[in-house]
C-alpha positions as CSV (number, residue, x, y, z in Angstrom):
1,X,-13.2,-6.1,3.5
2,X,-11.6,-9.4,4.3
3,X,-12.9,-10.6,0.9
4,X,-10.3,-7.9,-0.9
5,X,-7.2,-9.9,1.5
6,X,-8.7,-13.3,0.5
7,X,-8.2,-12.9,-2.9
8,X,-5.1,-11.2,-2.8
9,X,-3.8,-13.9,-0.3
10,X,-5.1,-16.7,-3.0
11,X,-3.2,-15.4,-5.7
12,X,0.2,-14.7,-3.6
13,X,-0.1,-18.5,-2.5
14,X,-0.2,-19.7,-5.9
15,X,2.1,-17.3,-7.4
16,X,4.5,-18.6,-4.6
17,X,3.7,-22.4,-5.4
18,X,4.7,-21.3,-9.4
19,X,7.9,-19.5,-8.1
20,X,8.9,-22.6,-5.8
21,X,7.9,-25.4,-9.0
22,X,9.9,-23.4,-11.3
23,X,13.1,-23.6,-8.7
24,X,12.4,-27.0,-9.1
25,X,12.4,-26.8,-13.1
26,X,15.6,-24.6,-13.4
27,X,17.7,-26.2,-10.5
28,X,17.7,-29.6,-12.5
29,X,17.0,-28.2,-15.8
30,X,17.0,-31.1,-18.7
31,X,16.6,-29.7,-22.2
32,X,13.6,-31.8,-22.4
33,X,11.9,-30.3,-19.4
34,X,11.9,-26.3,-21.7
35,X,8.5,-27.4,-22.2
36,X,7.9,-27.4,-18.4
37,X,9.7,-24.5,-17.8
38,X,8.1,-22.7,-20.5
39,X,4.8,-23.6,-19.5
40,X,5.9,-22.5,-15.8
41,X,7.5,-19.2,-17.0
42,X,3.8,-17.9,-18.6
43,X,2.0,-19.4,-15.4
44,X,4.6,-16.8,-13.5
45,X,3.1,-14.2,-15.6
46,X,-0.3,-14.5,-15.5
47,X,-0.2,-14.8,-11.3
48,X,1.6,-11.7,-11.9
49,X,-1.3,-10.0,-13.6
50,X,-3.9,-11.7,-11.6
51,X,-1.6,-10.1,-8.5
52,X,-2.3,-6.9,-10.2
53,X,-6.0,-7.0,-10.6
54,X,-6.1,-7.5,-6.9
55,X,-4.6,-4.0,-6.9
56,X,-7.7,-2.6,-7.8
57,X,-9.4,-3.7,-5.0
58,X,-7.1,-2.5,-2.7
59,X,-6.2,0.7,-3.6
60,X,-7.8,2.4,-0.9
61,X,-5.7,0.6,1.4
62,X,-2.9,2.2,3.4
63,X,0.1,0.1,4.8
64,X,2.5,2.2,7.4
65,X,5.6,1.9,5.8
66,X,7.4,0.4,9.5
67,X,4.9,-2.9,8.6
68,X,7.4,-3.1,5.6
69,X,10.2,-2.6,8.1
70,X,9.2,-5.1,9.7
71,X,8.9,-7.4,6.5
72,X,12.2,-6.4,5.8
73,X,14.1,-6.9,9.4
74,X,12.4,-10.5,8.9
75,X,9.9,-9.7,12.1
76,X,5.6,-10.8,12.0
77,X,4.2,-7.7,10.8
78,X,1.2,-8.4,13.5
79,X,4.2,-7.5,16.2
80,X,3.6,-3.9,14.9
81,X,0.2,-3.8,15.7
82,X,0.7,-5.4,19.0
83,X,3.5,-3.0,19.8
84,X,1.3,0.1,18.4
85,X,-1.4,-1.0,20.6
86,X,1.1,-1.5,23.8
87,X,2.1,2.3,22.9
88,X,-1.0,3.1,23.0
89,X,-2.2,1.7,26.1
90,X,1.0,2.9,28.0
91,X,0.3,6.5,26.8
92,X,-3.3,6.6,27.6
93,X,-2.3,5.5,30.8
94,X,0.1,8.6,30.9
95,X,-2.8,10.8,30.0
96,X,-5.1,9.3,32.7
97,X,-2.1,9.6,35.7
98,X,-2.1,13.0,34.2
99,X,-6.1,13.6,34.3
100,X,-6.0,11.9,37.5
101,X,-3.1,14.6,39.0
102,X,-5.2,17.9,37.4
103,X,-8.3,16.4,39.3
104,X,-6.9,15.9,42.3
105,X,-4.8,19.4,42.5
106,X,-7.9,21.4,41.6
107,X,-10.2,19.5,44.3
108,X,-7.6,20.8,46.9
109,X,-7.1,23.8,45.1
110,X,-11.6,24.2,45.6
111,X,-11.1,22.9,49.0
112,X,-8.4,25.4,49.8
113,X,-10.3,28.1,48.6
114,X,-13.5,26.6,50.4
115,X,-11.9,27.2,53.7
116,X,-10.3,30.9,53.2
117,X,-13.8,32.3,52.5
């Protein structure tokens, strides 16, 4: 499976590399550097179709949309899986002091009932 993020990870970096040259290109734009910029332009759009072959490999793949939240709020997306886990553990832990109450009430619940007869 990591194999499918590789791939997809290798084509973000070097469609970001393309974005950030052509910032370069169009922030000090010469007319002798269209070639550059052309050239940079149809590099753009081929990582944007070798982005989208990636799709296909990933299409099985479901992203919560609060990971996107997260993108957007400018937060590490891996904080929602740390803080889905620490939700997790602090409701098993819930469940257990719950499990834990049940046992103990019906032990002296048997034990009551152990003595009456």
């Amino acid at each position: 499976m990591a194999e499918k993020f590789d791939n997809l990870e290798e084509q973000l970096e070097k469609f970001i590399e393309n974005i950030r040259q052509l910032g370069i290109i169009v922030s000090d734009f010469q007319p002798s550097s269209q070639a550059g910029l052309n050239q940079k332009l149809n590099s753009m759009i081929t990582g944007l179709q070798d982005v989208d072959k990636c799709r296909q490999q990933l299409h099985d793949i479901n992203v919560p949309l609060e990971v996107f939240e997260y993108i957007d709020q400018g937060r590490n997306p891996q904080l929602y899986t740390k803080e889905c886990l620490e939700r997790a553990l602090a409701k098993n832990e819930q469940v257990k002091g719950k499990i834990d109450t049940l046992k103990s009430s019906q032990e002296r619940l048997l034990q009551h009932l152990n003595i009456q007869k």
